[in-house]
N, C-alpha and C positions, 0 to 999 in steps of 0.2 A: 107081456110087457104092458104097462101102462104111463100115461104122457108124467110127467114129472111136474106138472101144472092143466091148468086148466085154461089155458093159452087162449082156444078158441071162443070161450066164453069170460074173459079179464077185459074188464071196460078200457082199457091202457090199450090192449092188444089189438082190440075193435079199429080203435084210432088208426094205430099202425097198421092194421092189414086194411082198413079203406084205402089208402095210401096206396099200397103195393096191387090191391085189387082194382085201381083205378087204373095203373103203370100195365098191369095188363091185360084190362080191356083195352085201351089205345091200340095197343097189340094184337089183339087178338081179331080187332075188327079191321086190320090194317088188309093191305094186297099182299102178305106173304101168306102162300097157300097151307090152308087148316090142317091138314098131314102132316106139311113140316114143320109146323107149330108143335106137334104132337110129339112127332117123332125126336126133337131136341128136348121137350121135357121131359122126354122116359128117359132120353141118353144121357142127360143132366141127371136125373133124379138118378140111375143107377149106377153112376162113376161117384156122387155122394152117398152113396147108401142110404137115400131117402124111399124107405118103403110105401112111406104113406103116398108121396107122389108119386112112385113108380105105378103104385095100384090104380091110385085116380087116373092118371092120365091114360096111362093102357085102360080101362076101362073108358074113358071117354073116347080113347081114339077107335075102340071096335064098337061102340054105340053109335059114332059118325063113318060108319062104313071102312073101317082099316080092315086089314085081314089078319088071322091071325098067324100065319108064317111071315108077315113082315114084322108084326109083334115081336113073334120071338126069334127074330131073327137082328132086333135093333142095336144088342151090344156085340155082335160081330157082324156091323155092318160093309167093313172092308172084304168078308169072306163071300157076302150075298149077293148074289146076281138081282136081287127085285126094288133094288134103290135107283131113283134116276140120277143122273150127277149132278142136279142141283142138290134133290136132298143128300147125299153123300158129302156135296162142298160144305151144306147147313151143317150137318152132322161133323164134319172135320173142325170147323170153329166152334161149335156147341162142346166139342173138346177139349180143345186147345183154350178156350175162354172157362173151362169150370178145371182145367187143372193151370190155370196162371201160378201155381204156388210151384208147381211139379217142376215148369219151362223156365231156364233161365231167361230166357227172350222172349217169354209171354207169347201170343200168337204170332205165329210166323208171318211174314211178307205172303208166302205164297201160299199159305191158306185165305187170307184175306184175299187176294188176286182172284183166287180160283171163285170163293164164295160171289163177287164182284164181276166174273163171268155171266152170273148166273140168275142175279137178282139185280134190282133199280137200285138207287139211292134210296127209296122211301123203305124197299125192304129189305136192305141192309141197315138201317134206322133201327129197324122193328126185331128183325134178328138179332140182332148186336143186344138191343131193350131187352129181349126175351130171356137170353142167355143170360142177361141182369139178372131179369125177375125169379126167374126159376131157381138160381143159386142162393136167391134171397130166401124164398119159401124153403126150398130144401133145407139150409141152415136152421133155420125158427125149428121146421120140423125132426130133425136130424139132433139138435142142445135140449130139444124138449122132449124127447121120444118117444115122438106120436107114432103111437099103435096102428098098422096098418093093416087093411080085409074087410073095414066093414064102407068102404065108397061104394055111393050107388054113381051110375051117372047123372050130372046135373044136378046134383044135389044141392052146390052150391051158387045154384042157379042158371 
């Protein structure tokens, strides 16, 4: 496979990804903890079919100490005893928010409740953001069909 443009390197694209890459530094430097960060962009990036981010992220999340049987155990995270209930609550709305097309009523009440158990104000702000951001990139990535396997971690800084 190869991308259908040359996305990452188009002076237009530059613009728009400082934008998005700005949206989730705020993010990323916020109080929701950097596992469940993680763990919502694999889950995001593998309910869109986005290879290229499922690869970075699972790489970035076992270069920051994840295991790998929680790795591969993230798209049947209902079945796996090694989630704690907050990230299960993050993972229920990182769901429910990248299939809004799927849900006639969009996130339910009581996944927002449960996630709202579980985290402040400021990180439910940031997870709510996240869940943005990640559907942003996987789209760009997913219409462009950026080729996935060659992420290193950090590469993009």
């Amino acid at each position: 496979m190869e991308a259908r443009l040359d996305y990452f390197g188009h002076p237009l694209a530059g613009k728009v990804l400082k934008h998005i890459n700005s949206a989730g530094k705020v993010v990323s430097d916020s109080t929701l903890p950097t596992a469940t960060q993680e763990l919502v962009k694999i889950r995001a990036s593998q309910i869109n079919g986005c290879g290229f981010c499922t690869d970075m992220h699972t790489k970035d999340a076992a270069a920051a100490g994840e295991t790998a049987q929680r790795l591969h155990l993230v798209a049947a995270w209902r079945e796996a005893k090694v989630f704690t209930d907050a990230e299960r609550a993050a993972l229920e709305l990182a769901e429910q928010g990248t299939r809004i097309a799927d849900a006639a009523g969009g996130v339910t009440d009581e996944a927002w409740r449960n996630a709202a158990k579980h985290f402040d104000e400021d990180q439910l702000v940031a997870l709510l953001s996240l869940i943005a951001v990640i559907n942003a990139y996987n789209r760009i990535n997913v219409i462009n069909q950026q080729p996935a396997g060659d992420y290193q971690p950090g590469q993009f800084g």
